[in-house]
LUMDOSE-207276 format. One record per residue (C-alpha): x, y, z; residue number from 1; residue in three letters. Coordinates in steps of 0.2 Angstrom, whole numbers. Layout:
residues N
+-------+-------+-------+-----+---------+
:    c1 :    c2 :    c3 : num : residuo :
+-------+-------+-------+-----+---------+
:     X :     Y :     Z : NUM :     ALA :
...
+-------+-------+-------+-----+---------+
end
This chain:
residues 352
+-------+-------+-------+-----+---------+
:    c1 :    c2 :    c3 : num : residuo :
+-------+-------+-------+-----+---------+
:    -7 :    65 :   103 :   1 :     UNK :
:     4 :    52 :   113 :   2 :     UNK :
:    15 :    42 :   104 :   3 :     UNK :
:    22 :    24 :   112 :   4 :     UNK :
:    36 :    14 :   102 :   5 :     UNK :
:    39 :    -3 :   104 :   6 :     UNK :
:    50 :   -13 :    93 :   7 :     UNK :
:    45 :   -27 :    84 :   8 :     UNK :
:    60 :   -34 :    74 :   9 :     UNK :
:    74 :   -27 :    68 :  10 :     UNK :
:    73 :   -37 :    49 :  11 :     UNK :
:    83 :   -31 :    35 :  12 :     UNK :
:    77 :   -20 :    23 :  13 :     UNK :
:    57 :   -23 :    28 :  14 :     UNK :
:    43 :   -16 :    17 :  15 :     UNK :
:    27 :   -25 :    16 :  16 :     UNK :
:    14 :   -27 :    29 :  17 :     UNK :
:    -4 :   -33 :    31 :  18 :     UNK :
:   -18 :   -38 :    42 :  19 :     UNK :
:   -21 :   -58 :    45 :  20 :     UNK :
:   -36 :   -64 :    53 :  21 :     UNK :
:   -30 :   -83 :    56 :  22 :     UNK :
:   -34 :   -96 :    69 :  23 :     UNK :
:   -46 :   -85 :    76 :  24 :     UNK :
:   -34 :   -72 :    80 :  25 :     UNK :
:   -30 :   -56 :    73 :  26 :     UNK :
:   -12 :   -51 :    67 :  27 :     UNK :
:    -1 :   -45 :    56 :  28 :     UNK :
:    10 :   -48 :    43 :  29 :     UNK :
:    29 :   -42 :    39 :  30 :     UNK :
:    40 :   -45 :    26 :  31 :     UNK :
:    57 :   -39 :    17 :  32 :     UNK :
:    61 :   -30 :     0 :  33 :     UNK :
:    75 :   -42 :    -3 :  34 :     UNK :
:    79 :   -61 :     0 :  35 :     UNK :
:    72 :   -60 :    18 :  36 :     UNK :
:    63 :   -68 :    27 :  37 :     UNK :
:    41 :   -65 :    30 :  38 :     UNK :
:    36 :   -67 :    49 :  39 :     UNK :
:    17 :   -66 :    58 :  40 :     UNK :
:    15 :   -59 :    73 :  41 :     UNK :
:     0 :   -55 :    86 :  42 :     UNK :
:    -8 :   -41 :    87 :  43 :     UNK :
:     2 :   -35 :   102 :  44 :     UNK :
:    19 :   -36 :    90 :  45 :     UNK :
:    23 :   -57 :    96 :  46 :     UNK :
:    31 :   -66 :    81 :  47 :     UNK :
:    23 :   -82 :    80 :  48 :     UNK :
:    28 :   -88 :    63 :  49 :     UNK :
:    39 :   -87 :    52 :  50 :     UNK :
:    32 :   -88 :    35 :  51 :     UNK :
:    45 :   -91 :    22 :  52 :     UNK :
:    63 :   -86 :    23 :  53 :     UNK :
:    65 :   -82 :     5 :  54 :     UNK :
:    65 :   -75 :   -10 :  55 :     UNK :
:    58 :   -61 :    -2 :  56 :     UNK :
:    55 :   -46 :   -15 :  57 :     UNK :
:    39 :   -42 :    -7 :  58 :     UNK :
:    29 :   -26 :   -11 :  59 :     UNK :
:    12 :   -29 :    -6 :  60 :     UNK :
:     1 :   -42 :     5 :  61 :     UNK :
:   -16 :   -45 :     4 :  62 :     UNK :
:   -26 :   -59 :    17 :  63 :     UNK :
:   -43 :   -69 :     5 :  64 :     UNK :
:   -56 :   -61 :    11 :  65 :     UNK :
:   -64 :   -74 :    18 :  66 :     UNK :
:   -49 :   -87 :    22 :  67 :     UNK :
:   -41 :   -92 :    38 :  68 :     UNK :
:   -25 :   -86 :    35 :  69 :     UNK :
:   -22 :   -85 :    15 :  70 :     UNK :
:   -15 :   -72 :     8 :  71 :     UNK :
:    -8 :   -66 :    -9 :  72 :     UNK :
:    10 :   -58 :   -11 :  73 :     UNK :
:    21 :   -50 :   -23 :  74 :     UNK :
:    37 :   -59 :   -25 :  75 :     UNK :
:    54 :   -55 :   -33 :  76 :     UNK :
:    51 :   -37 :   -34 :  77 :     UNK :
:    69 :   -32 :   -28 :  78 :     UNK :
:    68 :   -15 :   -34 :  79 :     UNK :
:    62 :    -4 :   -51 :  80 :     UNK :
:    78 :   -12 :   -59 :  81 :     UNK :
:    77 :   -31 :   -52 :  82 :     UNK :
:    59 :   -34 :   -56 :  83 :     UNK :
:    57 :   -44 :   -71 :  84 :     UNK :
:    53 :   -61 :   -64 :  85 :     UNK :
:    41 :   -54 :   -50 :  86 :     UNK :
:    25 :   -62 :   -47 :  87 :     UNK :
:    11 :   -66 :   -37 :  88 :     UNK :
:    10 :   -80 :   -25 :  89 :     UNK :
:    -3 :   -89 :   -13 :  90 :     UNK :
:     3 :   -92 :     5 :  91 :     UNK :
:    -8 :  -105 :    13 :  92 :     UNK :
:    -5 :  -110 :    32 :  93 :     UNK :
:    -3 :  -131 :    33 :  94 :     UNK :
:     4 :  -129 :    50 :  95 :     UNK :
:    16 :  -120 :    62 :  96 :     UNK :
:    31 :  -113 :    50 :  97 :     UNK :
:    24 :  -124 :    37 :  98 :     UNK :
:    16 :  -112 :    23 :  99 :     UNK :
:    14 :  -117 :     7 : 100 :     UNK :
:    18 :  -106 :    -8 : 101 :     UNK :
:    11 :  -107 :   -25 : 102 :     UNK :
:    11 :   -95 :   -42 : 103 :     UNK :
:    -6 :   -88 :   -44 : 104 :     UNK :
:     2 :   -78 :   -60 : 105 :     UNK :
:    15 :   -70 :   -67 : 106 :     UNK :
:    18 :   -52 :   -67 : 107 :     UNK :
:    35 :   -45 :   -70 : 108 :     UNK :
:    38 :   -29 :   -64 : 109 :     UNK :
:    21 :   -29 :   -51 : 110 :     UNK :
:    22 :   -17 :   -37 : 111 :     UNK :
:     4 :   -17 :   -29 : 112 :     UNK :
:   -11 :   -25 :   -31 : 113 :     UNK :
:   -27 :   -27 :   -22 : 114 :     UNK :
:   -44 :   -36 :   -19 : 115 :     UNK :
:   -59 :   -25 :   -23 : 116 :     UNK :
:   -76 :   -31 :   -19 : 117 :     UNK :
:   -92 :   -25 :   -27 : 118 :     UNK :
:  -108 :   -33 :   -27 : 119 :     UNK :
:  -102 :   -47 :   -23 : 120 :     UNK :
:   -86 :   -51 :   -34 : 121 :     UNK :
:   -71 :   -51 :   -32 : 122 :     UNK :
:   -58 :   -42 :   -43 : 123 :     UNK :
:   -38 :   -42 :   -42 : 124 :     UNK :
:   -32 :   -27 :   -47 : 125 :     UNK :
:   -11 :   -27 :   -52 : 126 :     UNK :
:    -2 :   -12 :   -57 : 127 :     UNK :
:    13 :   -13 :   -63 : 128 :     UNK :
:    29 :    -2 :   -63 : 129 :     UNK :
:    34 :    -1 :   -80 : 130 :     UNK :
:    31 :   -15 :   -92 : 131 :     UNK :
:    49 :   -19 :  -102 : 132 :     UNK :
:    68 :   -16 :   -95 : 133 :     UNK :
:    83 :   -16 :  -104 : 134 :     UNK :
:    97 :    -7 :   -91 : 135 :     UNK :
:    95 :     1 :   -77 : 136 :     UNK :
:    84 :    16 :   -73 : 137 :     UNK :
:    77 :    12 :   -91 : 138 :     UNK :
:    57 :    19 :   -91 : 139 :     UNK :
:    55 :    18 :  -107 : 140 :     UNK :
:    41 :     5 :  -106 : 141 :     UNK :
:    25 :    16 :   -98 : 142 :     UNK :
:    18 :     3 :   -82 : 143 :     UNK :
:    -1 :    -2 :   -85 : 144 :     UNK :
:   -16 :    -8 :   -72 : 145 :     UNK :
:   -21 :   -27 :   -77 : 146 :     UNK :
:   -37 :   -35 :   -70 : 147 :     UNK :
:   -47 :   -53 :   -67 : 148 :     UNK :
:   -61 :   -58 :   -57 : 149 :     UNK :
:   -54 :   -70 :   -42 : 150 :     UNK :
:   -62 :   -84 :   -39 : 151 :     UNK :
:   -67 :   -91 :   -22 : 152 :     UNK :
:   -57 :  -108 :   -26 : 153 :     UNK :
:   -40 :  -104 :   -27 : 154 :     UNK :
:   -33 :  -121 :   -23 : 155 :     UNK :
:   -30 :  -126 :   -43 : 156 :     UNK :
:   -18 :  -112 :   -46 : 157 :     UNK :
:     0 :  -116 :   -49 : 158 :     UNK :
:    15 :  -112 :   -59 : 159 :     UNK :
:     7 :  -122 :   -74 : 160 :     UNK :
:   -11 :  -114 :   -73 : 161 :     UNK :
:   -11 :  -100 :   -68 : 162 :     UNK :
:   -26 :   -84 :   -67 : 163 :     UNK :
:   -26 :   -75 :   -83 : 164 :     UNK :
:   -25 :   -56 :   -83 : 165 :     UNK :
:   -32 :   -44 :   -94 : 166 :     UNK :
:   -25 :   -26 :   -99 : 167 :     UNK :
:   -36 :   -12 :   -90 : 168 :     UNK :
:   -27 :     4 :   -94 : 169 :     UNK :
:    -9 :     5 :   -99 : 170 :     UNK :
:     4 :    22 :  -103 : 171 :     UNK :
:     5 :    23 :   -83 : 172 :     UNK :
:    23 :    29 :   -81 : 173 :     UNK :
:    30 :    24 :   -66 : 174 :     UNK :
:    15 :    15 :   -58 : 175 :     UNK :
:    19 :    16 :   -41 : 176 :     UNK :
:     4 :    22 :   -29 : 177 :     UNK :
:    -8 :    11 :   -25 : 178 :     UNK :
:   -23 :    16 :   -10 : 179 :     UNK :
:   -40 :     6 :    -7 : 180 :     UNK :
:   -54 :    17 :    -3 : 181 :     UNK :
:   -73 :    16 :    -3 : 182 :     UNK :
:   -81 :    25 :   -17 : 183 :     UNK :
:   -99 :    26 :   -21 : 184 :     UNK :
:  -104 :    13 :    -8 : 185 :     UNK :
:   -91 :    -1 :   -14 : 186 :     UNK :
:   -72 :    -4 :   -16 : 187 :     UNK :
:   -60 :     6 :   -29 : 188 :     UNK :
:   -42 :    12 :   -29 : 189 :     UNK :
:   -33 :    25 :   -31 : 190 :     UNK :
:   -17 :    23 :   -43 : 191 :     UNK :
:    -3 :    36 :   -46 : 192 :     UNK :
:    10 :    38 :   -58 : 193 :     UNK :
:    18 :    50 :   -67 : 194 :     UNK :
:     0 :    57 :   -78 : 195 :     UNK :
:    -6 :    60 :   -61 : 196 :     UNK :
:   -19 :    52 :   -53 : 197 :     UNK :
:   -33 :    37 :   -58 : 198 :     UNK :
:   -48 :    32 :   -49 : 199 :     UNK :
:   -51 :    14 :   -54 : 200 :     UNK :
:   -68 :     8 :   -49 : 201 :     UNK :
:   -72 :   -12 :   -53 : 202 :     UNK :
:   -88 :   -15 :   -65 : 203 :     UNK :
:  -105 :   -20 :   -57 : 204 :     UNK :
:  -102 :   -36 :   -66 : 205 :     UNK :
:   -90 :   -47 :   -76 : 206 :     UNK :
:   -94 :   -43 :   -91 : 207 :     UNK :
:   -94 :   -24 :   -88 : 208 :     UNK :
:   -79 :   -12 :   -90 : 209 :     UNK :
:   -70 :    -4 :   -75 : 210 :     UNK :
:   -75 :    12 :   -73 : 211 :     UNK :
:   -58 :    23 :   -75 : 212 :     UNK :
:   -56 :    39 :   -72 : 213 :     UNK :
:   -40 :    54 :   -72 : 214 :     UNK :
:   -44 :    65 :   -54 : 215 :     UNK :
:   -29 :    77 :   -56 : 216 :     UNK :
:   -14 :    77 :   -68 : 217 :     UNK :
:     1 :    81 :   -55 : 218 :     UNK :
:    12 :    67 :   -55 : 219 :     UNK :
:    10 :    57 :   -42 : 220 :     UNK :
:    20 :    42 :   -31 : 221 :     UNK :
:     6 :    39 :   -23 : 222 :     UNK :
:   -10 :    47 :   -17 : 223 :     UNK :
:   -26 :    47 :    -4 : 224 :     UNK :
:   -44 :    53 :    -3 : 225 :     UNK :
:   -48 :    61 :    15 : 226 :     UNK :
:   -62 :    74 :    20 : 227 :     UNK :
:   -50 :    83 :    30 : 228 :     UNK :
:   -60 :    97 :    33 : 229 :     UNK :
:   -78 :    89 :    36 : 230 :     UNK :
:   -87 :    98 :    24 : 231 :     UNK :
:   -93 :    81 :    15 : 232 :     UNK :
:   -80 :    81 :     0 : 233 :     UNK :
:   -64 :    72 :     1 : 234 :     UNK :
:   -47 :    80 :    -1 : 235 :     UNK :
:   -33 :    74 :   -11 : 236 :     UNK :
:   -16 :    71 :    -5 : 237 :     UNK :
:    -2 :    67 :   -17 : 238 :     UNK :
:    17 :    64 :   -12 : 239 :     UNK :
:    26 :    71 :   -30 : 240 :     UNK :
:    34 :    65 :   -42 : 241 :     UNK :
:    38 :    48 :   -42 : 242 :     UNK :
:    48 :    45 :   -25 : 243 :     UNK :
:    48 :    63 :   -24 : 244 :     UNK :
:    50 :    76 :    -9 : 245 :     UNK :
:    35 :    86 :   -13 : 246 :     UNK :
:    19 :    80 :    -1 : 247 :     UNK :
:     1 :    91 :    -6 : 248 :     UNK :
:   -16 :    92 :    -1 : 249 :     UNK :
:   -30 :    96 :   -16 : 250 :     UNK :
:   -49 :   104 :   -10 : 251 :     UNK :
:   -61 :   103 :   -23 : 252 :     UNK :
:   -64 :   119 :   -29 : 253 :     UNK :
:   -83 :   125 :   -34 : 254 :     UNK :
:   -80 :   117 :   -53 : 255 :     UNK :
:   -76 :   100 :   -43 : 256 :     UNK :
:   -59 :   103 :   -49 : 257 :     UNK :
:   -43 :    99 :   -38 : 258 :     UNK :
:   -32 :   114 :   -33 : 259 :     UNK :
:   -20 :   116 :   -19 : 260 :     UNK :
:   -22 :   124 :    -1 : 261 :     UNK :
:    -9 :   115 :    10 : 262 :     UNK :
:     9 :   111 :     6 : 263 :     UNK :
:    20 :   103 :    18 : 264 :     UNK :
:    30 :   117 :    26 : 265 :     UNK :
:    49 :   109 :    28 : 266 :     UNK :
:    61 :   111 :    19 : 267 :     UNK :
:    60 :    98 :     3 : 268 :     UNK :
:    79 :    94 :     3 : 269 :     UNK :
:    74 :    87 :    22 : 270 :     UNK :
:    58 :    76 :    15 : 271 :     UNK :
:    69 :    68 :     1 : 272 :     UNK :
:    60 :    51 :    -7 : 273 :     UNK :
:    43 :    53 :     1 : 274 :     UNK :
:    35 :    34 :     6 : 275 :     UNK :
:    24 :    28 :    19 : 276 :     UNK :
:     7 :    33 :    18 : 277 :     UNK :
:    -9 :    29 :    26 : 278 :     UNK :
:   -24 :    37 :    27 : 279 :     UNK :
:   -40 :    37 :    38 : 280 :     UNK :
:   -49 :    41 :    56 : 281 :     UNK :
:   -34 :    40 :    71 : 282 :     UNK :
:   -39 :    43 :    88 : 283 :     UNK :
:   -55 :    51 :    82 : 284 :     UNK :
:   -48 :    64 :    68 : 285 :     UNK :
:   -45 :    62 :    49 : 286 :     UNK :
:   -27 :    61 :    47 : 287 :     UNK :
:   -15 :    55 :    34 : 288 :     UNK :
:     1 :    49 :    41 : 289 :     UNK :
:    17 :    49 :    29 : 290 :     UNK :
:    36 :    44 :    32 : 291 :     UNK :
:    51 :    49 :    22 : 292 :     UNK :
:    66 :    37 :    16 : 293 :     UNK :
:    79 :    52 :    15 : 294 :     UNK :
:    83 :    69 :    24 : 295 :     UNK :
:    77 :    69 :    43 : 296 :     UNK :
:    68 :    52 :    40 : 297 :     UNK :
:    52 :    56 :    52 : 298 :     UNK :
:    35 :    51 :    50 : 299 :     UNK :
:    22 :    63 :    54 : 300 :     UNK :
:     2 :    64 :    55 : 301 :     UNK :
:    -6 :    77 :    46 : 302 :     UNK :
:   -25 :    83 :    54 : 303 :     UNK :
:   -36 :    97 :    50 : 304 :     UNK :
:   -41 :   106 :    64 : 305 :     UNK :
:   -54 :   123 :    63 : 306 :     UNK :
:   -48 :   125 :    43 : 307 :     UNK :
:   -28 :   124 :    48 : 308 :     UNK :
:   -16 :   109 :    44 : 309 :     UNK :
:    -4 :   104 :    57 : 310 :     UNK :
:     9 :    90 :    58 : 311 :     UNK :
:    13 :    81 :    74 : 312 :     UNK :
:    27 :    69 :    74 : 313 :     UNK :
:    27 :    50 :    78 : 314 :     UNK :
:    42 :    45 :    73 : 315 :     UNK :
:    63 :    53 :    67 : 316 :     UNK :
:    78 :    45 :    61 : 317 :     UNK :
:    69 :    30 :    55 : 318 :     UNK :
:    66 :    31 :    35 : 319 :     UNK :
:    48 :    23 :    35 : 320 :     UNK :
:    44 :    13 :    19 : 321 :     UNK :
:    26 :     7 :    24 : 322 :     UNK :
:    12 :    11 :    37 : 323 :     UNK :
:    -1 :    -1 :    43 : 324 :     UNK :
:   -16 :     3 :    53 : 325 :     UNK :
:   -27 :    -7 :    65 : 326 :     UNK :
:   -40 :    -4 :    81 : 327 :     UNK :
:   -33 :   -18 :    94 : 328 :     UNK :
:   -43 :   -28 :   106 : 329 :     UNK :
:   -41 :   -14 :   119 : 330 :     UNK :
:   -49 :     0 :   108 : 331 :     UNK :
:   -34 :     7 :   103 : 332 :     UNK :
:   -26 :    13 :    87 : 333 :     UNK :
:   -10 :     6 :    82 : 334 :     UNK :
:     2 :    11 :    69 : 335 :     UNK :
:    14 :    -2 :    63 : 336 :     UNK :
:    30 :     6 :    54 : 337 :     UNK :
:    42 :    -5 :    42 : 338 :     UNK :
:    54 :     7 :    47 : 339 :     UNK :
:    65 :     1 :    31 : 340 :     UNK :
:    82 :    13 :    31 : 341 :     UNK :
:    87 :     5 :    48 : 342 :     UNK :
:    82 :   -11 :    45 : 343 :     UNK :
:    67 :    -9 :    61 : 344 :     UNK :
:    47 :   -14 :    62 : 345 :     UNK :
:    39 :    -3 :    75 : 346 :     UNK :
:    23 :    -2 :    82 : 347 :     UNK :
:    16 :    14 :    86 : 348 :     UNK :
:     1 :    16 :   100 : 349 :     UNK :
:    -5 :    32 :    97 : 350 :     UNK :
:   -19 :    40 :   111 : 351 :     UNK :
:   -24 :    57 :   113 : 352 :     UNK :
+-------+-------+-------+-----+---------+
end
């Protein structure tokens, strides 16, 4: 595997990405943890607008299916401590540089959310962190997941009216992990906190439940489904415990239970606080790429190859906090890198 770096922006303390299919083109989105700003750029890693330059606070971005250029956002989500008044927001393009923001709801302490699709609908999914705070590094309010179908009309959606969430699961201690994945033919996700780790799978329609269920009880900050080893079954990755330095990969055993066959063979006082994840098919192979905050700071790929694990590096000294993937116009895979501890987004092209 080859590796080519090229740096994008060097913007403080940047976090959150995502896909934006807007004006016909394809791009991306980055944006900060703190008061920072959010900027779009090409494909090929060209700012082209910046989208707001404040509050910032942002843990996750998703485009409207569908729209040309909308997207949701988390907003004022500084850190678990500095998360009460977060949000969700609707960004929507009224020209260059000129976005307009408006509150799609409240939700104080959201970390990620996500648009699943199935059988036509469309459901936001928001899990929270925890769900009160009194001082800091205070968890004694358990996180929970809350739901609502979105509709395809989002313009009447403000401050004053805003989309109304309901309670979907709750006792989720440190909802942190968050991966959307196709299960049984339609969208679900993949949440992780400190019970371990929940598939939630959106109803078959409105009025139906959400079809919730515990996959493995190790703690986890965040987690992936990948069939490593080709045999048909998807493996289970978990980075452990919350922000943790332990990263794991689970096979289903011949009871359909999760047990261990692969740990990450470094030192855990070098892979302290465990991050970026992604998860999927790069150049050709399953692999699931992961970055650390703390400790050497690299970003690996992990692949399967004839029933051994291997790592192969992309990155070192950088303290990834997020990882994006896209196939660009030229056929090839790209990795983009919020590269948070050193204040850098990178994009990665990554060949055989």
């Amino acid at each position: 595997m080859r590796v080519e770096k090229k740096v994008i922006s060097n913007l403080e303390k940047c976090y959150a990405m995502a896909e934006l299919q807007y004006q016909g083109r394809h791009g991306f989105l980055v944006a900060a943890e703190k008061n920072n700003p959010c900027y779009l750029f090409s494909e090929e890693g060209e700012r082209l607008e910046t989208v707001w330059t404040g509050p910032g606070g942002v843990m996750t971005m998703v485009q409207v299916p569908g729209s040309d250029g909308q997207f949701l956002s988390t907003r004022k989500f500084y850190s678990p401590n500095d998360s009460r008044e977060a949000s969700i927001v609707i960004a929507t393009p009224k020209g260059k540089d000129d976005w307009e923001i408006r509150t799609l709801c409240d939700a104080p302490f959201v970390h990620r959310f996500g648009i699943l699709r199935r059988n036509g609908i469309r459901y936001l999914l928001v899990c929270c962190l925890k769900t009160g705070h009194e001082y800091k590094n205070d968890w004694r309010f358990p996180g929970a997941c809350y739901a609502a179908v979105l509709p395809e009309d989002l313009s009447g959606f403000d401050a004053d009216h805003q989309l109304q969430l309901t309670k979907i699961k709750d006792g989720l201690l440190r909802n942190h992990g968050y991966c959307l994945i196709k299960w049984n033919g339609h969208d679900a996700a993949l949440v992780g906190c400190e019970q371990g780790t929940f598939l939630f799978a959106p109803p078959v329609n409105p009025d139906a439940p959400w079809d919730i269920r515990q996959i493995c009880s190790i703690p986890a900050s965040d987690s992936v489904l990948l069939d490593f080893d080709g045999d048909g079954k998807p493996e289970l990755g978990t980075i452990s415990p919350f922000h943790g330095n332990s990263l794991t990969i689970y096979h289903l055993d011949e009871f359909d239970n999760y047990v261990p066959c692969w740990k990450l063979p470094l030192p855990e006082s070098e892979t302290e606080m465990l991050h970026a994840t992604w998860a999927g098919t790069l150049v050709g192979k399953p692999t699931w790429v992961v970055g650390w905050r703390k400790g050497t700071r690299q970003t690996v790929a992990i692949t399967c190859e004839d029933g051994a694990y291997k790592t192969e590096l992309i990155d070192k000294d950088t303290g990834c906090a997020n990882l994006l993937h896209f196939v660009n116009a030229k056929g090839q895979d790209v990795l983009v890198g919020t590269n948070r501890e050193i204040d850098e987004a990178a994009m990665y092209i990554v060949t055989e």
